[in-house]
C-alpha positions in Angstrom: 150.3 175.6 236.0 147.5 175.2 238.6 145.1 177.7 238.6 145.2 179.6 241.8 142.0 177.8 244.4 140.0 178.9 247.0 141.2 176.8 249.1 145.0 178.3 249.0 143.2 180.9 251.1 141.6 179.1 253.6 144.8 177.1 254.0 146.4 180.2 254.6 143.5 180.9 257.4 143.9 178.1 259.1 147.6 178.3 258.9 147.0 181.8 261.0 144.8 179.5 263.8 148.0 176.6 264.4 150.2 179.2 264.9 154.1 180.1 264.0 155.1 176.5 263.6 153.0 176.5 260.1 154.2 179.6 259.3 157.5 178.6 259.8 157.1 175.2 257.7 155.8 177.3 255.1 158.9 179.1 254.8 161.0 176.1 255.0 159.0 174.5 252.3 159.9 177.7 249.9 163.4 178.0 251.0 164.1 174.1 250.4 162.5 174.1 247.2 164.5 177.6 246.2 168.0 175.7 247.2 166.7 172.6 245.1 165.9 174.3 242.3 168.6 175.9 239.3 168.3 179.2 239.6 169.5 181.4 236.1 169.3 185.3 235.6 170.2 186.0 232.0 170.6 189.5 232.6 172.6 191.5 234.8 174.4 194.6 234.1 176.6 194.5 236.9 179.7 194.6 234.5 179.2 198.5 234.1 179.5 198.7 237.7 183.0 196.8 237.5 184.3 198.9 234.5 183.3 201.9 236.5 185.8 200.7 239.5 183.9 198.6 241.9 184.6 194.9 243.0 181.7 192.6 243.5 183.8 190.8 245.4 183.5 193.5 248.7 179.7 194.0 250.0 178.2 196.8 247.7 174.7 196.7 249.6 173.4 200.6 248.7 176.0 201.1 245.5 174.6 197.9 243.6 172.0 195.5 243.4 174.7 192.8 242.7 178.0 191.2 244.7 179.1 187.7 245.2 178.1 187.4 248.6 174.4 188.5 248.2 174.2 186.4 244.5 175.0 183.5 246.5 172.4 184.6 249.7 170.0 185.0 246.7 170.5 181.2 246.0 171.4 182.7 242.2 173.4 179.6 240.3 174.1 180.7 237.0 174.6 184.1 236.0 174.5 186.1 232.5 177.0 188.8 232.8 175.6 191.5 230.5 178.2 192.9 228.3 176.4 196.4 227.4 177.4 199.3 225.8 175.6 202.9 224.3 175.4 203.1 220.5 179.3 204.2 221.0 180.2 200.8 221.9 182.9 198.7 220.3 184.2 195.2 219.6 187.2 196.6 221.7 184.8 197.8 224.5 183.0 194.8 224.4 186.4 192.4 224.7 187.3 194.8 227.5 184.0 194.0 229.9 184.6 190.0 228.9 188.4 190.7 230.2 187.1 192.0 233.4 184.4 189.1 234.2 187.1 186.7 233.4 189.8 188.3 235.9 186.9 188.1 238.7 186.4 184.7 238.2 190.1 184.3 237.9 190.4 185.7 241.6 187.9 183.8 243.0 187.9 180.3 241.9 186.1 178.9 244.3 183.2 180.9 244.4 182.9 181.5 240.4 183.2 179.8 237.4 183.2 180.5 233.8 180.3 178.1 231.9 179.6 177.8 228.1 177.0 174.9 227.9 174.3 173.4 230.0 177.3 170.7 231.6 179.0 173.8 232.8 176.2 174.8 234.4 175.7 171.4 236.2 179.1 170.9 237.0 178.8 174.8 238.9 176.0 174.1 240.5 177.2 171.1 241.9 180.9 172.4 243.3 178.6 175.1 244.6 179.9 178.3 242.6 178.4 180.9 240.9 178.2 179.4 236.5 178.8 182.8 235.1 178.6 183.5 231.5 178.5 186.3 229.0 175.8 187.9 226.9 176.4 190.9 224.7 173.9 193.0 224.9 173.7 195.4 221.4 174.6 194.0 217.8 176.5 197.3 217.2 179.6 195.8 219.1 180.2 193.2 216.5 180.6 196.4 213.9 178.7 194.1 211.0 181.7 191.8 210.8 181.0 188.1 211.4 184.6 187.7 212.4 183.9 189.6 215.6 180.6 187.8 216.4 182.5 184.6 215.8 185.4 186.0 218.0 183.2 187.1 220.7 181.4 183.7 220.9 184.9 182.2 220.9 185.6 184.3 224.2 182.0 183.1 225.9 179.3 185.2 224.5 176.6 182.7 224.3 173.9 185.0 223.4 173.6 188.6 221.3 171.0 190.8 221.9 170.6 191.7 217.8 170.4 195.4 218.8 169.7 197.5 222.1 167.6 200.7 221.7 169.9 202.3 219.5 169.5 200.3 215.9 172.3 198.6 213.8 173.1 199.0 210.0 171.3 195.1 209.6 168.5 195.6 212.2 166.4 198.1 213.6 165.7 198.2 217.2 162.1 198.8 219.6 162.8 202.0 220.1 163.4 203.5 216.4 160.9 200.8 215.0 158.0 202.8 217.8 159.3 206.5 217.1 157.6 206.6 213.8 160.7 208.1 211.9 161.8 204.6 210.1 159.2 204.3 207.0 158.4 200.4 206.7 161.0 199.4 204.1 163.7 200.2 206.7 162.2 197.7 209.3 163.9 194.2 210.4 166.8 192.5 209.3 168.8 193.1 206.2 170.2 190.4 204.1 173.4 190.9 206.5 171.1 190.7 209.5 169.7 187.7 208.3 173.4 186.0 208.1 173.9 186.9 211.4 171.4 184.7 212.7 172.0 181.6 210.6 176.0 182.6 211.8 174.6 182.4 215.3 172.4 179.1 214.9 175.7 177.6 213.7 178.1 178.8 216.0 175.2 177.4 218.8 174.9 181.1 220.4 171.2 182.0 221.3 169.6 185.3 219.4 168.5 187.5 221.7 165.0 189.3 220.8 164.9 191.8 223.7 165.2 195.0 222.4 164.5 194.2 219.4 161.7 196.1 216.7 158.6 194.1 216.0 160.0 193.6 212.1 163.0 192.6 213.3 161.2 190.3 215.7 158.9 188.4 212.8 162.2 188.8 210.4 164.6 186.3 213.2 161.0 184.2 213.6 161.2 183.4 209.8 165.0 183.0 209.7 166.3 181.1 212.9 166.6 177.3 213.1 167.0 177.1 216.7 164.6 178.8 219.4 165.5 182.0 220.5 166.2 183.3 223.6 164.1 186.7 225.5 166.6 187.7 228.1 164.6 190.5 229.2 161.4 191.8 228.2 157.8 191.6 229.9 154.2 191.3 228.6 152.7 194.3 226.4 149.1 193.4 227.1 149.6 194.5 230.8 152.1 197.9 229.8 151.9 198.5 226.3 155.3 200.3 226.2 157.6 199.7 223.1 159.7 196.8 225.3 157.6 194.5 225.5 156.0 191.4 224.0 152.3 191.2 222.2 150.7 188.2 222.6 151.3 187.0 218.9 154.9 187.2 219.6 155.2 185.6 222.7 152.7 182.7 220.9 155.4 182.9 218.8 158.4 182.6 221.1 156.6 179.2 222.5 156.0 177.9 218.8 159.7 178.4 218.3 160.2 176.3 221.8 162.0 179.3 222.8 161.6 181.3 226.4 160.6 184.5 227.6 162.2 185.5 230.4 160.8 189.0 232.5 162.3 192.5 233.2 162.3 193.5 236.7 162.3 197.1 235.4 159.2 198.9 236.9 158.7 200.7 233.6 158.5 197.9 232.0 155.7 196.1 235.0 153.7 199.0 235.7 151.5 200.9 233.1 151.3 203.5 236.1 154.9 203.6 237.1 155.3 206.6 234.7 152.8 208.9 236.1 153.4 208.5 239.6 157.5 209.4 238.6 156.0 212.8 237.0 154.0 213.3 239.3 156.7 212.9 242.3 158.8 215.0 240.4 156.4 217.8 239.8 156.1 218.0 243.9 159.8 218.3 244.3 160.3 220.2 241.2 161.7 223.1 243.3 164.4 220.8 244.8 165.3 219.3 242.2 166.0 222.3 240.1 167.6 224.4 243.4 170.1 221.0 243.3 170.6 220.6 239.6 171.7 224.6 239.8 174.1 223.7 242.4 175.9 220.7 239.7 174.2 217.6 241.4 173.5 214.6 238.9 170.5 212.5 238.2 171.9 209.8 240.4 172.8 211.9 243.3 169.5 213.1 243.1 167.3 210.6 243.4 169.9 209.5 246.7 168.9 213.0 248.4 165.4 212.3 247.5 165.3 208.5 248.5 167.0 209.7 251.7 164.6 212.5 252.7 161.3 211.0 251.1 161.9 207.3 251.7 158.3 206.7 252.0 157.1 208.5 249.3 159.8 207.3 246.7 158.9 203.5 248.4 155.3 204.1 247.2 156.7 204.9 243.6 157.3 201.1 243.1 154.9 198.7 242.1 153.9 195.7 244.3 155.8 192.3 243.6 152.1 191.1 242.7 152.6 192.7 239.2 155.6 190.8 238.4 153.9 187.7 238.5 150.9 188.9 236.6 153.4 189.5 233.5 154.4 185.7 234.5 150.7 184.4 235.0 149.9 186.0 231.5 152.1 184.4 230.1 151.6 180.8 231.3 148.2 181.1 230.5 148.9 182.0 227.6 151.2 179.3 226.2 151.9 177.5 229.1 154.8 177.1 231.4 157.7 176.1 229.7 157.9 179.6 227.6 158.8 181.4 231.1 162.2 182.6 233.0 163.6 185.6 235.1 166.1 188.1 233.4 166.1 190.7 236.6 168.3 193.7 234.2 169.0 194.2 238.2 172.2 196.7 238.0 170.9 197.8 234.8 167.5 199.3 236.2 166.7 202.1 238.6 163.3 200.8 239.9 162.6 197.3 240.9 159.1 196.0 242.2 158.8 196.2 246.1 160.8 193.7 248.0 162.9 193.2 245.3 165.5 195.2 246.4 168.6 192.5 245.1 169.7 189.8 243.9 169.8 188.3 247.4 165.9 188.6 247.3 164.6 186.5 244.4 163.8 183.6 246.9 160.7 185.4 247.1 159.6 184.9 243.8 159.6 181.2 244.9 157.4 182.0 248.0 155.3 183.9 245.7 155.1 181.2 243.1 154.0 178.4 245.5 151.2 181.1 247.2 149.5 181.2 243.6 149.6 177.8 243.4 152.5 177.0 241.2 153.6 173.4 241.5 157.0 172.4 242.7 158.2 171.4 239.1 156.5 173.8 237.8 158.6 176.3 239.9 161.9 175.0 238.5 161.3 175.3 235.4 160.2 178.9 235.5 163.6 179.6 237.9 166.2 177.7 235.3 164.6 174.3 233.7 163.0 176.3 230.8 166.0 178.0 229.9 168.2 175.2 230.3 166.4 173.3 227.7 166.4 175.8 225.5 170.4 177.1 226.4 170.5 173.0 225.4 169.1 173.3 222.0 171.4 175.9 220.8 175.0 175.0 222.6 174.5 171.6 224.2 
């Protein structure tokens, strides 16, 4: 990366002095190099959305974060679908949300289409559809049988997120490992656990260390033969919440040659993000108790509150800036080839300011280039990185 100069800002005064036709190139500068570059979430939760009735195919602008027309507006070229479930899930559950992706893309062939390698991804990219693939997102859904994981792979799943907050029988998750209940021996991966990664590195599905507990974490480091995959997590040094990554295991991510890619979650960004809710909440509290009497949901809430506070809940957001800390941390860290985007957009309820959508990540790219990112550096942060790594595990 190129440190941030001085001189980006005087640029940027002197662009004010020639007028709108700078501005203007500037823009077409980052919008080129956003439709030149590959562009890959690898995590979107949109699926629940589907299962719960809606088609991505219609405009869902203020029900979702996600549809076809506003991936495509985003510049978005290869998606990972997330196939999520609570600790209830099942392999049947899990079978059910691959069932529904596949009859999207099924309907709309030529705006979608189904990729399991890196050629897939090219070959999208190039007929100008959207490379959509699967990643199952909690271990629990293979229910400890390597039949199912091999099953599920079979079907697409090209990465497993070992567990999600809840932990499996063969390995504990982020969330139990930081409660303080689990004693040490009952940390990481099991003997089983540890099969299921060498099952993985075989089968040339990615092992997904979001969510993951920091014994678990060290346990796939020891174990894995291929470099593992972050779909979404962000940097604990800036918010040390149980989520995210410490430095010696995002060293440790890059030793492995894997990639990190950031949570747009503002939980996950914003050490503050958490006060400022409770404090919000504590001003309306009489509100939101009066509507909560009456049989309103959480959800509908937050609409009645978004509605009739919209500058206040607006202020509750971090500033983009803070994404690309977690991002700058991380190249200067380890460098840039250890860095990606995994939005969890549809599978968040607060996103950084003027990240509203997926139809907004071109300005990341303007973002990136106003720090001083280089061109190539740029595309490998929006899809080279991952690609290589995507590469290394299923070709």
């Amino acid at each position: 990366m190129k440190k941030p100069h001085a001189y980006l800002s005087i640029a940027a005064a002197i662009g004010l002095t020639l007028g709108s036709h700078t501005l203007l190139a500037q823009e077409q500068d980052y919008k080129q190099l956003h439709k030149e570059a590959i562009l890959i979430d690898t995590h979107n939760d949109v699926l629940i959305s589907v299962m719960e009735g809606l088609d991505i195919s219609l405009d869902l602008r203020g029900k979702t974060h996600s549809d076809l027309a506003r991936f495509k507006e985003g510049g978005v070229d290869a998606q990972f679908f997330s196939v999520w479930s609570d600790e209830t899930g099942t392999f049947k559950y899990a079978n059910q949300q691959i069932d529904s992706l596949q009859a999207i893309v099924k309907r709309h062939p030529d705006k979608m289409m189904l990729a399991n390698n890196t050629q897939d991804i090219k070959q999208a990219v190039q007929e100008g559809k959207l490379a959509s693939l699967i990643g199952v997102e909690g271990g629990h859904m293979i229910e400890s049988d390597l039949k199912k994981l091999e099953q599920l792979h079979k079907r697409g799943a090209r990465y497993l997120t070992l567990t999600w907050n809840n932990s499996t029988p063969w390995a504990t998750s982020a969330l139990d490992e930081s409660s303080g209940k689990l004693p040490n021996s009952k940390k990481g991966l099991t003997k089983f656990g540890q099969k299921v990664v060498h099952r993985m590195n075989e089968l040339g599905m990615m092992v997904d260390v979001s969510h993951v507990g920091e014994k678990t974490f060290w346990d796939v480091m020891a174990v894995t033969k291929k470099p593992v995959l972050v779909s979404h997590s962000c940097v604990h040094d800036i918010n040390p919440v149980f989520r995210n990554l410490t430095d010696e295991q995002i060293k440790a991510v890059a030793k492995n040659g894997g990639v990190v890619h950031l949570n747009f979650f503002s939980g996950f960004l914003d050490p503050e993000f958490t006060n400022r809710i409770d404090n919000f909440g504590k001003e309306h509290k009489s509100e939101i108790d009066s509507l909560k009497n009456e049989g309103w949901k959480n959800d509908a809430i937050m609409d009645f509150l978004a509605e009739n506070y919209p500058v206040a809940v607006q202020d509750l957001r971090p500033p983009l800036s803070l994404l690309l800390d977690h991002l700058d941390h991380i190249v200067k860290l380890v460098g840039v080839d250890y860095v990606g985007l995994g939005s969890d957009f549809d599978g968040i309820s607060s996103s950084p300011k003027q990240l509203d959508g997926v139809q907004d990540f071109p300005v990341i790219t303007k973002e990136l280039l106003a720090r001083g990112y280089s061109e190539e550096d740029i595309k490998k942060i929006l899809g080279a990185n991952f690609l290589r790594v995507f590469k290394a595990n299923a070709g």
